[in-house]
N, C-alpha and C positions, 0 to 999 in steps of 0.2 A: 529524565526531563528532556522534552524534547526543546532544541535549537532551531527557528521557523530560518534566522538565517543559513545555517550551516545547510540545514534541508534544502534551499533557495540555492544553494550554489550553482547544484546541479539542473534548473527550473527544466531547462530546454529538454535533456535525457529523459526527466521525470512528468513530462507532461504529456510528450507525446502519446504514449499509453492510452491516457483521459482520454485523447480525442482520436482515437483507434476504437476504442471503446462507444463511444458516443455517437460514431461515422455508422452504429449496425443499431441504433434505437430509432425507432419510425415514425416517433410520436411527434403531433404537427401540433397540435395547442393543448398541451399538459395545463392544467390548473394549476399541479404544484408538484415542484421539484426537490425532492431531497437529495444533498451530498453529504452524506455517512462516512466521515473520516475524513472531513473537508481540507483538513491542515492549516494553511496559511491562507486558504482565500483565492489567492491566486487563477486556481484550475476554474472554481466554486465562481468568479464571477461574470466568467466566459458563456456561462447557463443563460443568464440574464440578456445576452446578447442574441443567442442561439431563440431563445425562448420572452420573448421581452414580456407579456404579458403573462407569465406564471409566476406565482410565490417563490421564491428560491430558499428553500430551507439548510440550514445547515450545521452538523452537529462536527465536533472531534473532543476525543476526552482530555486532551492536552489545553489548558487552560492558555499556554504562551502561543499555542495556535491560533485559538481562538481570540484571542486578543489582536492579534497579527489580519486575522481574518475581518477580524471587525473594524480596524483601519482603512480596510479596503468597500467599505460599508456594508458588509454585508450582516444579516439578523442572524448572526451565530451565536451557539450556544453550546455552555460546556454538558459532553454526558455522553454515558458510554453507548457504544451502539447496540451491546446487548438489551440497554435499557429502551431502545426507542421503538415506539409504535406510531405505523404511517397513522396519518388525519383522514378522515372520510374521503378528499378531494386529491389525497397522494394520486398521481399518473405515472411519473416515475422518479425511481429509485435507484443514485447510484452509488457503489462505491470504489473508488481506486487505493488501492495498494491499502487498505486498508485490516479485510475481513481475516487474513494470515494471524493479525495479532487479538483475535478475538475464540476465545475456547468455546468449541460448540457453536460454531460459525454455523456449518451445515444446517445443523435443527433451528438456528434461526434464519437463515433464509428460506425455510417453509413455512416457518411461523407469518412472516412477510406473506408467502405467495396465500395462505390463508387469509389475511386480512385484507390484501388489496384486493382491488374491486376487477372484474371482469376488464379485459384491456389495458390493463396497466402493464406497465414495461419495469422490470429489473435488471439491471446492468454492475455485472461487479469485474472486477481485474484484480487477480491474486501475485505475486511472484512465485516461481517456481524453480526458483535456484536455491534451496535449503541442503541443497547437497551439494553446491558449487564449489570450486577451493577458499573462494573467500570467506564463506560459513566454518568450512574446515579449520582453515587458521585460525579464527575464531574461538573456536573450541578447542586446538589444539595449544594455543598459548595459554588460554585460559587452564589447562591441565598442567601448568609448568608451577614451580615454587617462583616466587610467594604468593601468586594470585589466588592457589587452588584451593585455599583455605576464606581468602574474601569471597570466591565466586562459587562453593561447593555446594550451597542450592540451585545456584542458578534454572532457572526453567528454558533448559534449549529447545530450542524449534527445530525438529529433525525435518526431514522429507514429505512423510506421512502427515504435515500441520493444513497441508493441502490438499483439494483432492486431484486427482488427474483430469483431464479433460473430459473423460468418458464418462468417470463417475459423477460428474457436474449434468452430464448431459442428461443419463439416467436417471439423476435424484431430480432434476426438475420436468423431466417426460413424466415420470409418474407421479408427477406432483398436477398435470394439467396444465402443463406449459408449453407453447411452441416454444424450440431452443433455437441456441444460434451459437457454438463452443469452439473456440479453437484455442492455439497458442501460440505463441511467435516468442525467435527469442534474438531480439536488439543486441546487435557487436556495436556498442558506444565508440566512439573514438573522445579519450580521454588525457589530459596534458597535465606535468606540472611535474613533483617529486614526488610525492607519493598518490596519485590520482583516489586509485582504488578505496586507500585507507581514507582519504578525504571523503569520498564518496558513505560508505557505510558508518563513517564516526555518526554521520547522521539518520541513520536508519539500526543497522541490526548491532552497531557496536553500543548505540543508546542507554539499553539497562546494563551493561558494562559499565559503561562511565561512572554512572549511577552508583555504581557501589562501590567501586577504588577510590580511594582515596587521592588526592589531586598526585602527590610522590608517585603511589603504583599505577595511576593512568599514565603516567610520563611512561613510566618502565615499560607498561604495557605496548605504549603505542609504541616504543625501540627497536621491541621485541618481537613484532608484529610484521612489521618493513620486512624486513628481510623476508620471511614467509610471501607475503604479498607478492614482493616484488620478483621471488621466484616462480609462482604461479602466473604472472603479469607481466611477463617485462617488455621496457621501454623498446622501444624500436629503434633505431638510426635516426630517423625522422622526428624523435621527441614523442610519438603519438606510442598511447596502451591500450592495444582491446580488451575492452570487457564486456565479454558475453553476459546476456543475460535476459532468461528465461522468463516469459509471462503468461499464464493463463485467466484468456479471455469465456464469461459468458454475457449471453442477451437470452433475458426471456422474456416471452410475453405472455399475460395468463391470460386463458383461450375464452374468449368472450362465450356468455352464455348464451 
């Protein structure tokens, strides 16, 4: 289950991405905008400002996102993004930090550059830290007694759940797309006792939660600190960097 506040903590680290992302799409009056893994709404109503006259659509499969999102009035709507198909009038399509948790991401972002129309613009932002230490802790606690029998399906996200920059480029060149891929990887300056772990209880520690029971998420999160904070530690200053890796693409399918 996702936490739209716990997610919200961090608003300012996790937004700038959005609008790094959005700074390389050229489109000057979209008819209509989708945000594919909108979250809270938040990022999703800045479109509307950018773009005042287009539809702002917006999808995320977390129902307490969308709920969140819909406070901030926007027409969202719960459903998975495997599930969606742009509208005749899509121009562009974005998604942040989103498609990482979607299997067979790839084949549907061609499925996309198939159906939109000549001109139209896709813009997605993946993270590319699944090999970072904080992924590592992650799984290496989770391999400790007693979690390793709650968490022994678990579906970890390796390295490979993304592609590289190049392979991004590649899949969408040959798809008929001018590209636009890079990656950048943001050093956060982050405060408090345990930053890091504050940080991913709302992202990758999620279906973690989910499955320990409220006792073994305590344990867990004890258990975890220490880890963290060896890979993390505070400075003098109070401040903890965190690196952290993102890969950007922009295409545009090449007008016929």
């Amino acid at each position: 289950m996702w936490n739209p506040d716990v997610y919200l903590a961090f608003a300012d680290h996790r937004g700038r991405p959005f609008f790094d992302l959005l700074s390389r799409v050229a489109a000057e009056s979209p008819r209509r905008v989708a945000d594919l893994g909108c979250g809270p709404g938040n990022l999703t109503a800045t479109l509307n400002q950018r773009w005042p006259d287009a539809q702002i659509e917006a999808w995320d499969s977390s129902p307490e996102m969308v709920a969140k999102a819909r406070e901030r009035g926007l027409d969202a709507k719960v459903g998975g993004i495997e599930d969606w198909t742009p509208q005749p009038d899509t121009d562009v399509v974005v998604s942040n930090a989103a498609l990482q948790w979607v299997p067979g991401h790839r084949d549907i972002v061609l499925r996309w550059v198939r159906q939109l129309a000549p001109g139209s613009w896709l813009a997605f932002q993946v993270p590319g830290n699944f090999d970072a230490p904080s992924h590592e802790a992650v799984r290496e606690v989770a391999r400790r007694q007693p979690f390793v029998e709650e968490l022994r399906d678990m579906p970890w996200r390796e390295a490979d759940v993304v592609g590289t920059p190049v392979e991004y480029a590649g899949l969408l060149r040959d798809a008929g797309c001018t590209v636009d891929v890079w990656e950048t990887t943001y050093v956060h300056e982050l405060r408090g006792e345990t930053p890091v772990l504050d940080w991913i209880t709302g992202t990758a520690l999620t279906q973690v939660k989910a499955r320990l029971s409220g006792e073994s998420w305590q344990r867990y999160r004890n258990e975890i600190i220490p880890v963290l904070a060896g890979a993390y530690p505070v400075r003098a200053d109070g401040v903890t960097f965190f690196p952290f890796r993102r890969i950007f693409v922009v295409a545009q399918i090449t007008p016929g």
